[in-house]
PDB file of N, CA, C and O in Angstrom:
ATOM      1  N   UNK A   1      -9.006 -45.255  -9.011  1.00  0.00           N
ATOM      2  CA  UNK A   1      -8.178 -46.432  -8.983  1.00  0.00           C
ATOM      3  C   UNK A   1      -6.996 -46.137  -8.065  1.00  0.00           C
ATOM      4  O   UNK A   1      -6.293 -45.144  -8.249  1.00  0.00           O
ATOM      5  N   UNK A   2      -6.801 -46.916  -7.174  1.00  0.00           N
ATOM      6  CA  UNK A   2      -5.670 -46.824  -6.089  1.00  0.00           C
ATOM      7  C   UNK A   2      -4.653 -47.854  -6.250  1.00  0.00           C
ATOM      8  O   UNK A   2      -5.149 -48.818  -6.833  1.00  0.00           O
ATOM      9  N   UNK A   3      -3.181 -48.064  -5.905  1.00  0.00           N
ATOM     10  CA  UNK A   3      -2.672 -48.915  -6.412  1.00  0.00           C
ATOM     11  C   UNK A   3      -2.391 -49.738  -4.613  1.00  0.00           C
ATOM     12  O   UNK A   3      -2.230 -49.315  -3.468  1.00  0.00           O
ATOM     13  N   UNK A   4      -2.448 -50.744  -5.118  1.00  0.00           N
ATOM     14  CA  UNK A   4      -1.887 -51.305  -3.717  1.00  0.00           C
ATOM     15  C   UNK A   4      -0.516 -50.874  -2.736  1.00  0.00           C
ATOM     16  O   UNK A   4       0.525 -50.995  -3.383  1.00  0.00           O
ATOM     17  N   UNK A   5      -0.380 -50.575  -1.840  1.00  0.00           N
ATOM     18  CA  UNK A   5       0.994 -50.402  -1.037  1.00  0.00           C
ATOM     19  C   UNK A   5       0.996 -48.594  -1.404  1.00  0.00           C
ATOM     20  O   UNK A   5       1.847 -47.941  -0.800  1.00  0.00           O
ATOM     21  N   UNK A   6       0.230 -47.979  -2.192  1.00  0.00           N
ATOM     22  CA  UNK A   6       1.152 -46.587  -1.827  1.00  0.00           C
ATOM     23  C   UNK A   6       0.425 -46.168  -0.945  1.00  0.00           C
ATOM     24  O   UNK A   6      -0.632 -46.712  -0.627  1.00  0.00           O
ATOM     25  N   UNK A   7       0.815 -45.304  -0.509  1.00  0.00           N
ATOM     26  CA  UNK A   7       0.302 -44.227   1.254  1.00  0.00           C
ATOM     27  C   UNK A   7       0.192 -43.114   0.757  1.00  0.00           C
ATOM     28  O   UNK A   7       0.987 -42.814  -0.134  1.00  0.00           O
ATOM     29  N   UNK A   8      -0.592 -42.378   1.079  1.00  0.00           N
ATOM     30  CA  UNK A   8       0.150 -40.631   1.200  1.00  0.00           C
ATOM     31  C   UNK A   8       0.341 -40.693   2.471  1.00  0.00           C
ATOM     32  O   UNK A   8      -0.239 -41.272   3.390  1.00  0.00           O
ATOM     33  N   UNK A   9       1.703 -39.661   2.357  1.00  0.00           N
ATOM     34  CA  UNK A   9       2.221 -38.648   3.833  1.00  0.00           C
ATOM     35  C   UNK A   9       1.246 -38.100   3.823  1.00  0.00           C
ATOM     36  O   UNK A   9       0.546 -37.933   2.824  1.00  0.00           O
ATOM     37  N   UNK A  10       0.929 -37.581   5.326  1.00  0.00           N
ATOM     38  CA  UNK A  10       0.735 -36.286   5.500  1.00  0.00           C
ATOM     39  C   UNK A  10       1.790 -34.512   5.269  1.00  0.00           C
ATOM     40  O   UNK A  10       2.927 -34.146   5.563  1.00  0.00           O
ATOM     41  N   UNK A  11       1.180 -34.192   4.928  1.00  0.00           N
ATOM     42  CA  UNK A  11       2.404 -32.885   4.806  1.00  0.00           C
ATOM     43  C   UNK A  11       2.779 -32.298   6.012  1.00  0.00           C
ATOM     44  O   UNK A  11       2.025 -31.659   6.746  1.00  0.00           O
ATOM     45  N   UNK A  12       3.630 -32.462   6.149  1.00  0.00           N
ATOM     46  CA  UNK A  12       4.799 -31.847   7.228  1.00  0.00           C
ATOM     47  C   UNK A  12       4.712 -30.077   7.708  1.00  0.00           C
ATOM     48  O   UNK A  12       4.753 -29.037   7.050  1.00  0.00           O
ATOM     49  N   UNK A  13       4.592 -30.341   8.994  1.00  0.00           N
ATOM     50  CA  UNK A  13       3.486 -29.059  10.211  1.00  0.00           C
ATOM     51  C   UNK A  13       4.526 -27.966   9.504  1.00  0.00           C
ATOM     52  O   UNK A  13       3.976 -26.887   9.280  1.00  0.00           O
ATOM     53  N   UNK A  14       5.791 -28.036   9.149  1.00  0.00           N
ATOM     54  CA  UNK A  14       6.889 -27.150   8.514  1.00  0.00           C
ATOM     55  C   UNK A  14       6.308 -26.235   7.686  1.00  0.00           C
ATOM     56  O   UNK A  14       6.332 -25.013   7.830  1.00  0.00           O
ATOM     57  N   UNK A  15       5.582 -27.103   6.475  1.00  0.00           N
ATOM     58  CA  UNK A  15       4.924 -26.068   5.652  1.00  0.00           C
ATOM     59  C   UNK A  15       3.981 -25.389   6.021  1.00  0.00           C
ATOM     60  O   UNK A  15       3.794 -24.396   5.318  1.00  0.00           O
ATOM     61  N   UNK A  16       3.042 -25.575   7.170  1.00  0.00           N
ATOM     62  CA  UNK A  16       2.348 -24.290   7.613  1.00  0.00           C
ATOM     63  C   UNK A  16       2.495 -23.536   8.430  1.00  0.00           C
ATOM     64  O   UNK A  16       1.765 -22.574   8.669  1.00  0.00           O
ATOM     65  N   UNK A  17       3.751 -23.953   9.153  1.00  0.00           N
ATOM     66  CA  UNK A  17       4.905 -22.556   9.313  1.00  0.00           C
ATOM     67  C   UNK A  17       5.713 -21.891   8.469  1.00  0.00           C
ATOM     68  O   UNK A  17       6.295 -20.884   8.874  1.00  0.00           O
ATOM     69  N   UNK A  18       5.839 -22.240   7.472  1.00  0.00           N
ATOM     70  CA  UNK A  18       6.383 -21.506   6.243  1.00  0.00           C
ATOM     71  C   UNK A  18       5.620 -20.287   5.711  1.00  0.00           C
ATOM     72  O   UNK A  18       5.798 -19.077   5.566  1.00  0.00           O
ATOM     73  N   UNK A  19       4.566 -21.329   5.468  1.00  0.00           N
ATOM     74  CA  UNK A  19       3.433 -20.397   4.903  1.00  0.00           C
ATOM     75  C   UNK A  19       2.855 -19.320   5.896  1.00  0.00           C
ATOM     76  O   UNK A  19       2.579 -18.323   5.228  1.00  0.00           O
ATOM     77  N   UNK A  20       2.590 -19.142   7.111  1.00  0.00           N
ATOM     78  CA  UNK A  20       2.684 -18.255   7.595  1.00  0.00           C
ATOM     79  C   UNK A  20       3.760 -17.409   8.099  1.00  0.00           C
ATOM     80  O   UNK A  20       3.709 -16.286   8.599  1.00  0.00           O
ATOM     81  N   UNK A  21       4.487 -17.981   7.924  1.00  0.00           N
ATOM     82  CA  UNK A  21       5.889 -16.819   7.732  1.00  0.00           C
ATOM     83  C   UNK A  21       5.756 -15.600   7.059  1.00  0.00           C
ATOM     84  O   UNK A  21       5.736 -14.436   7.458  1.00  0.00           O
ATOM     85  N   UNK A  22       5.639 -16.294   5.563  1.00  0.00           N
ATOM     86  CA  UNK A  22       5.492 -15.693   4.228  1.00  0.00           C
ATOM     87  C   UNK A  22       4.723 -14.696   4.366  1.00  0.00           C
ATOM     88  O   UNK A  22       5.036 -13.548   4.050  1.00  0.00           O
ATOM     89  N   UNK A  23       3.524 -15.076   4.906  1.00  0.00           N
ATOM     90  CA  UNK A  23       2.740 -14.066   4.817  1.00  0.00           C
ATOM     91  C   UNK A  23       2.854 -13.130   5.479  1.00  0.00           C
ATOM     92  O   UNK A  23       2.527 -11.975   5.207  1.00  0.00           O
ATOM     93  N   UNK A  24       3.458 -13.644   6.668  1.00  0.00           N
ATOM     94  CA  UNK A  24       3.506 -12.297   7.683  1.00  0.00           C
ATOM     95  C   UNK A  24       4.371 -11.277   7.377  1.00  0.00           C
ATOM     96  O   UNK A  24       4.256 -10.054   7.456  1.00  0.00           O
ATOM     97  N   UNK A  25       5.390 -12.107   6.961  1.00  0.00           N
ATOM     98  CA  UNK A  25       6.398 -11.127   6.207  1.00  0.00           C
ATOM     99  C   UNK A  25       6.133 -10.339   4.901  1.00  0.00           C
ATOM    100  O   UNK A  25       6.761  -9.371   4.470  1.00  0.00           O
ATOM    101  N   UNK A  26       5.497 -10.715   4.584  1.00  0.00           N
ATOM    102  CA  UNK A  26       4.848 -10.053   3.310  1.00  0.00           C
ATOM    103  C   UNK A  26       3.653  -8.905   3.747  1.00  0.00           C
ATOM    104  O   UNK A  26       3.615  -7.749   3.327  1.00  0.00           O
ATOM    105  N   UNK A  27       2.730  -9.509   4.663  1.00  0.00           N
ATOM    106  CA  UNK A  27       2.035  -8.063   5.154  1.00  0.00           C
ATOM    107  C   UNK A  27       2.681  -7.304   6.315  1.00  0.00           C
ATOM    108  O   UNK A  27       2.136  -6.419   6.976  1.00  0.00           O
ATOM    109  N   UNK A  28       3.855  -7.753   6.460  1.00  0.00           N
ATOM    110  CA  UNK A  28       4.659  -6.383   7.124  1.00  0.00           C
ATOM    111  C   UNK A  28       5.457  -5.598   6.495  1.00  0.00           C
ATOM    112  O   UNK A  28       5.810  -4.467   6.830  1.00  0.00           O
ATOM    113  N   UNK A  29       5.752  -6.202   5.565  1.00  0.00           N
ATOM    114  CA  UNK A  29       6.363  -5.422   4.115  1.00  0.00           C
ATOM    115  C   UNK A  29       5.543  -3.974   3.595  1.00  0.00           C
ATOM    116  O   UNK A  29       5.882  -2.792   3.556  1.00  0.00           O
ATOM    117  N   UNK A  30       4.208  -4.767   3.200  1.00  0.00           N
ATOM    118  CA  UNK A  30       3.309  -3.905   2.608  1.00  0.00           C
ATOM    119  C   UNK A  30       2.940  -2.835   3.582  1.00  0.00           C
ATOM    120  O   UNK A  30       2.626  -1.820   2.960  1.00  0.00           O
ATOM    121  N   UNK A  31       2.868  -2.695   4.750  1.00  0.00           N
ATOM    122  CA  UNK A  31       2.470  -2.103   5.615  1.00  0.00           C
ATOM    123  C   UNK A  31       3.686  -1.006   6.128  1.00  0.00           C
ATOM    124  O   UNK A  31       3.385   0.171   6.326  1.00  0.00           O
ATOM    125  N   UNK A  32       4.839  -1.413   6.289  1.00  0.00           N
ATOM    126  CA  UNK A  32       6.336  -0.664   6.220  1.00  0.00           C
ATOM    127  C   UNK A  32       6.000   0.485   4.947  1.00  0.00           C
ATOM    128  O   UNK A  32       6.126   1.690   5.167  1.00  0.00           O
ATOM    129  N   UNK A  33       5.630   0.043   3.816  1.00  0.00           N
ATOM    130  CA  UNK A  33       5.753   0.673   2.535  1.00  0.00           C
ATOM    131  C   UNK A  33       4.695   1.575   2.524  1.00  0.00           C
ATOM    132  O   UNK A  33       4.923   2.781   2.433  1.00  0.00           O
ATOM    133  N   UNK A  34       3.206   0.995   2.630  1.00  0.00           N
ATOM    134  CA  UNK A  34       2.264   1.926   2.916  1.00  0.00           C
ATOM    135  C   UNK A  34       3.029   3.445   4.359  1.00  0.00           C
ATOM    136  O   UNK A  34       2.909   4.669   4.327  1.00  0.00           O
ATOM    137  N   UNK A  35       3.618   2.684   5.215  1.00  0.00           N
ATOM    138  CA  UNK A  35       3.363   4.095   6.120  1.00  0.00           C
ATOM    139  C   UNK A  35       4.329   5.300   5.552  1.00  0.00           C
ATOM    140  O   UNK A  35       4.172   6.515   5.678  1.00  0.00           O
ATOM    141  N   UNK A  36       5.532   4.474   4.792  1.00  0.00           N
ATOM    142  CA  UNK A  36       6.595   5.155   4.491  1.00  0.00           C
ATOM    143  C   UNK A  36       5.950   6.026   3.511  1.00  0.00           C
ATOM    144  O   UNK A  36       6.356   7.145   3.823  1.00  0.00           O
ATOM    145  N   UNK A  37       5.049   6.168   2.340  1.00  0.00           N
ATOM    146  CA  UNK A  37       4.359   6.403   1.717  1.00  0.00           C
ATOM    147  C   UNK A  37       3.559   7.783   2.073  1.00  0.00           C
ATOM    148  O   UNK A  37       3.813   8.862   1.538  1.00  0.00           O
ATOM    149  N   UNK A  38       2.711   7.606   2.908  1.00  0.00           N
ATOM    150  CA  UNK A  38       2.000   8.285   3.860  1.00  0.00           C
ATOM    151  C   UNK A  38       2.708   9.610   4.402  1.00  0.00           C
ATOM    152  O   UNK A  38       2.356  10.761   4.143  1.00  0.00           O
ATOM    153  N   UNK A  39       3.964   9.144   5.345  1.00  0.00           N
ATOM    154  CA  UNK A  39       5.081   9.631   5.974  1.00  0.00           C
ATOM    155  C   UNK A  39       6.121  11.031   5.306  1.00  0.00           C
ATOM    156  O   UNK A  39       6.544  12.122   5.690  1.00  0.00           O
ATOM    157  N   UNK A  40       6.170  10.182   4.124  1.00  0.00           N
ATOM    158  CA  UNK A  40       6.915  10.807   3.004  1.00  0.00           C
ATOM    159  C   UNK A  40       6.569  11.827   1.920  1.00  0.00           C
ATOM    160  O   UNK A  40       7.325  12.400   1.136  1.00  0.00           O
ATOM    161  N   UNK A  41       5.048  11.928   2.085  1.00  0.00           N
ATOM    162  CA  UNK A  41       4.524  12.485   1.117  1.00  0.00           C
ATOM    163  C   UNK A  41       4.867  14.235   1.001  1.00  0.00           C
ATOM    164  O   UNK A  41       4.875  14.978   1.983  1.00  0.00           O
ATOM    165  N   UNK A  42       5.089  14.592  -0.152  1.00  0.00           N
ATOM    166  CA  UNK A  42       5.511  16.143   0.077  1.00  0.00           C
ATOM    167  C   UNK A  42       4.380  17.004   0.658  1.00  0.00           C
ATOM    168  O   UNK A  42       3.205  16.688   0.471  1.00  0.00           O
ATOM    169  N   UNK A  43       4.730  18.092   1.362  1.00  0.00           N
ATOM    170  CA  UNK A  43       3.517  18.946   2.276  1.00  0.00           C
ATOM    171  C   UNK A  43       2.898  19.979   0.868  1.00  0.00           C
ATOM    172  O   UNK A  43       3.468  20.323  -0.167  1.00  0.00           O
ATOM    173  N   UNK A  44       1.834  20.190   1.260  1.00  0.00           N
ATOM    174  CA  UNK A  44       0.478  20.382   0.223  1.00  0.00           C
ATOM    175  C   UNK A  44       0.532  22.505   0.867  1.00  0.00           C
ATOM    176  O   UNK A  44      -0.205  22.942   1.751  1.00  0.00           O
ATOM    177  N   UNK A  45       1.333  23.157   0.276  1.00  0.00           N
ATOM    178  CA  UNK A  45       1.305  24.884   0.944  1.00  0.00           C
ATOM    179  C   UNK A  45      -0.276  25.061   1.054  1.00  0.00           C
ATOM    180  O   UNK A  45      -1.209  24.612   0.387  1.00  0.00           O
ATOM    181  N   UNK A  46      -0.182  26.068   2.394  1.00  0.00           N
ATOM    182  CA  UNK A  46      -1.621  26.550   2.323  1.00  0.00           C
ATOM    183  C   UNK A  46      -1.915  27.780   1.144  1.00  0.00           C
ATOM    184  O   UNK A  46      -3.012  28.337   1.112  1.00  0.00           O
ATOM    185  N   UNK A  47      -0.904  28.107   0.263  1.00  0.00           N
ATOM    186  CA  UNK A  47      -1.572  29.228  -0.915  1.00  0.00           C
ATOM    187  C   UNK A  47      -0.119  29.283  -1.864  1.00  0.00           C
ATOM    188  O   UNK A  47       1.052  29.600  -1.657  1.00  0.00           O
ATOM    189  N   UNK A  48      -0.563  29.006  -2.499  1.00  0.00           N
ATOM    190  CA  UNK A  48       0.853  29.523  -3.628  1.00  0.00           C
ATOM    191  C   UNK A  48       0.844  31.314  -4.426  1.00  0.00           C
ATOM    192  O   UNK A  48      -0.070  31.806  -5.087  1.00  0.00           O
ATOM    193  N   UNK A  49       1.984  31.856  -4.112  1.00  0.00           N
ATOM    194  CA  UNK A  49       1.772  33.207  -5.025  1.00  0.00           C
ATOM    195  C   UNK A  49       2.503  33.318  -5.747  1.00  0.00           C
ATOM    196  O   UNK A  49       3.504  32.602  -5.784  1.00  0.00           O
ATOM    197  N   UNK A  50       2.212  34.420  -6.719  1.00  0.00           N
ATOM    198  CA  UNK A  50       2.954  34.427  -7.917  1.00  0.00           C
ATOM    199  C   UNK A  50       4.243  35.682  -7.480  1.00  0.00           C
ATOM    200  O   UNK A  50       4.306  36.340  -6.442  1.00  0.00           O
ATOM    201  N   UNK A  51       4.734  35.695  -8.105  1.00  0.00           N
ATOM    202  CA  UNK A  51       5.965  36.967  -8.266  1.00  0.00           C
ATOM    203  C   UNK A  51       5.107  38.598  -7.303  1.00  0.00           C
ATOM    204  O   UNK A  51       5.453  38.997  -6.191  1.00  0.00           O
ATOM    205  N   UNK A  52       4.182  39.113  -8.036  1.00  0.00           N
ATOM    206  CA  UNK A  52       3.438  39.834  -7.544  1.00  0.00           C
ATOM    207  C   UNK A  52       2.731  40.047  -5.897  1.00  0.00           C
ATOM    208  O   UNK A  52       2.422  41.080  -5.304  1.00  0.00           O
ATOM    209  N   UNK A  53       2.645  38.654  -5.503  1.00  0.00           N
ATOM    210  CA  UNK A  53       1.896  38.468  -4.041  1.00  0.00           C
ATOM    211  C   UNK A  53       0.451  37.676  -4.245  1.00  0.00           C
ATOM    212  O   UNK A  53      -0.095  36.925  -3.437  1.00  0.00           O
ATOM    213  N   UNK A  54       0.076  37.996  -5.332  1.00  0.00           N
ATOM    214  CA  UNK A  54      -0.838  37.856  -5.802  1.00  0.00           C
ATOM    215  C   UNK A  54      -1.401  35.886  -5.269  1.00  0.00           C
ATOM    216  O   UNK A  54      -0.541  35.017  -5.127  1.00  0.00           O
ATOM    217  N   UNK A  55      -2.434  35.689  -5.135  1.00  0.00           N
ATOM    218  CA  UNK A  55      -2.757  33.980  -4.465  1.00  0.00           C
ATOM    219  C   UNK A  55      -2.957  33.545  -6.210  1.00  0.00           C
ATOM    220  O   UNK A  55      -3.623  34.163  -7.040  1.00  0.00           O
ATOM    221  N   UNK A  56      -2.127  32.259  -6.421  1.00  0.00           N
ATOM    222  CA  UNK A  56      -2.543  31.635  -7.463  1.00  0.00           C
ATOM    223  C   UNK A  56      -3.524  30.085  -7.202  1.00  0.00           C
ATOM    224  O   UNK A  56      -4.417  29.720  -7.968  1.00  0.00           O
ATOM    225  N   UNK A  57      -3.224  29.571  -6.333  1.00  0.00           N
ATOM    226  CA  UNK A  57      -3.942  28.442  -5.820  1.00  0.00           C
ATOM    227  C   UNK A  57      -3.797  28.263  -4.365  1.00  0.00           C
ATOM    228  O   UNK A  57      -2.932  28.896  -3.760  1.00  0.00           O
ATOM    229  N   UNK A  58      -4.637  27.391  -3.727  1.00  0.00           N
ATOM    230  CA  UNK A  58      -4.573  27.610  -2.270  1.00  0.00           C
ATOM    231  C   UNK A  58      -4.386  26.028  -2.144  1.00  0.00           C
ATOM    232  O   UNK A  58      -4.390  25.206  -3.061  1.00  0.00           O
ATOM    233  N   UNK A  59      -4.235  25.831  -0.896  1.00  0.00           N
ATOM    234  CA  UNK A  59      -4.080  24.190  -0.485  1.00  0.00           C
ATOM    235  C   UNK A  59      -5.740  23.531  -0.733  1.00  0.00           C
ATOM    236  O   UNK A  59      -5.877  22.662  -1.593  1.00  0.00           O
ATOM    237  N   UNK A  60      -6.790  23.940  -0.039  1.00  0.00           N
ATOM    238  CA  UNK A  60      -8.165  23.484  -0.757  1.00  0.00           C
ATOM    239  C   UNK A  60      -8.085  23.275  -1.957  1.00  0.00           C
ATOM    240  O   UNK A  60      -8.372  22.134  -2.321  1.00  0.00           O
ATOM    241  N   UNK A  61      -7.731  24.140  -2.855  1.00  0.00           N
ATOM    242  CA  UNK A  61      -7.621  23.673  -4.089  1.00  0.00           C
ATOM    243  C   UNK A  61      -7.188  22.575  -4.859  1.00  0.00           C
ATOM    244  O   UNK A  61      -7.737  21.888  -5.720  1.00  0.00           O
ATOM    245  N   UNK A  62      -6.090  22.577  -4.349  1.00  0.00           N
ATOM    246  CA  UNK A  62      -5.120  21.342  -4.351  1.00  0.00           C
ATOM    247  C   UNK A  62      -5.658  19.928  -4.350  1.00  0.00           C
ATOM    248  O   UNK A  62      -5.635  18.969  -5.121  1.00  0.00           O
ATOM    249  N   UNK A  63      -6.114  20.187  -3.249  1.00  0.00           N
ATOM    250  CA  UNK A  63      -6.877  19.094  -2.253  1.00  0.00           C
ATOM    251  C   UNK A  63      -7.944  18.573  -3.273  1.00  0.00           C
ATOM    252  O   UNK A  63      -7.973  17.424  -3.714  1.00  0.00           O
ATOM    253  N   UNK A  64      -8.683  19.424  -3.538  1.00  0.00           N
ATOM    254  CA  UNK A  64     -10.051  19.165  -4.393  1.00  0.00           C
ATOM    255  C   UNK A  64      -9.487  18.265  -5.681  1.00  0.00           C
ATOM    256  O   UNK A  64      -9.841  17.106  -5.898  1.00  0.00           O
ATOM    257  N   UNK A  65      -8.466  19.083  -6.556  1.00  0.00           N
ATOM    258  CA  UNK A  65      -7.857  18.520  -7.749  1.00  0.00           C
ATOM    259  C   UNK A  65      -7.287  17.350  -8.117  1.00  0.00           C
ATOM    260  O   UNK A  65      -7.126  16.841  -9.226  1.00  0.00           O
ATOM    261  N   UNK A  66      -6.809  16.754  -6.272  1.00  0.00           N
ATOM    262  CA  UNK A  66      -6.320  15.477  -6.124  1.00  0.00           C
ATOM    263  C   UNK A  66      -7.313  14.633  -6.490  1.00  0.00           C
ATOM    264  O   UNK A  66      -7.188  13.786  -7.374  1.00  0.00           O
ATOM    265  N   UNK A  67      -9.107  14.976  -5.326  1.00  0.00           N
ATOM    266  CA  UNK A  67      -9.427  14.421  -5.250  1.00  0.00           C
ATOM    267  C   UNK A  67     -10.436  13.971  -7.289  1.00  0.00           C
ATOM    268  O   UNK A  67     -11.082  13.075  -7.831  1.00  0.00           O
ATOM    269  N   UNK A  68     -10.005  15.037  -7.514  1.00  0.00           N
ATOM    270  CA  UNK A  68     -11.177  14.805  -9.219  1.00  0.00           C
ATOM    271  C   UNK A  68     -10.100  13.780  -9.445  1.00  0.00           C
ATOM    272  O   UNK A  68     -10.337  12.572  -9.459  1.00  0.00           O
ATOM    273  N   UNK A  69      -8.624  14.431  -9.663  1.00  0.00           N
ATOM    274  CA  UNK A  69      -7.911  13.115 -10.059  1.00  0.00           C
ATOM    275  C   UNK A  69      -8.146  11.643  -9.796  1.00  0.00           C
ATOM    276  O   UNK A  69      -8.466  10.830 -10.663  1.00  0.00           O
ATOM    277  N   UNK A  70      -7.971  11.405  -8.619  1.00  0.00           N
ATOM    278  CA  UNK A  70      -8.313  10.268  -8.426  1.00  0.00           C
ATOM    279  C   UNK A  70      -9.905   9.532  -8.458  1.00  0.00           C
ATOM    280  O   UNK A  70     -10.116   8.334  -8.272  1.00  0.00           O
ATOM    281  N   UNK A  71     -10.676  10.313  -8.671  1.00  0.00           N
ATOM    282  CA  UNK A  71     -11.861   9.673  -8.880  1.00  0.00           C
ATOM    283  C   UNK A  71     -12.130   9.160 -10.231  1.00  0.00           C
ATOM    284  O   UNK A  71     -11.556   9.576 -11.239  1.00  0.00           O
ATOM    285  N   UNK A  72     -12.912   8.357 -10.213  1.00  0.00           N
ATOM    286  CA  UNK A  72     -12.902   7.631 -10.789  1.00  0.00           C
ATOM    287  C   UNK A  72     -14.481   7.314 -11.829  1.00  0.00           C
ATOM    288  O   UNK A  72     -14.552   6.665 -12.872  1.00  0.00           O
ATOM    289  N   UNK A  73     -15.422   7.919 -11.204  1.00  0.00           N
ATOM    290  CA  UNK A  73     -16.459   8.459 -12.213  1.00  0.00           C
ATOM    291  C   UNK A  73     -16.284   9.265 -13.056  1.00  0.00           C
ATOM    292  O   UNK A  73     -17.212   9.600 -13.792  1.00  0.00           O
TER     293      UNK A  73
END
């Protein structure tokens, strides 16, 4: 049911420059944050020793432990 005399506007070209604003600004955000992330991350030693000299873990190791961590099976 339509009523006599109303119109729609069209929406105004503004809002889809807005809206891509937004976004862009928003995936340049995320992307700033991701590298800073990346960038920032503390360095991984190639061997840790104990008091003695002795090797307690190595950077492979490390590496590996991250990766069980994060998996996900």
């Amino acid at each position: 049911m339509q009523l006599e005399g109303s119109r729609l506007k069209p929406l105004s070209p503004w809002w889809r420059h807005a809206a891509i604003l937004v976004a862009f600004v928003g995936f340049s955000v995320l992307t700033v944050i991701t590298v800073l992330t990346y960038t920032n991350a503390p360095p991984i030693p190639a061997r840790v020793l104990d008091s003695a000299g002795h090797t307690l873990f190595t950077g492979d190791e490390i590496e590996r432990g991250q990766e069980v961590f994060s998996s996900t099976a």
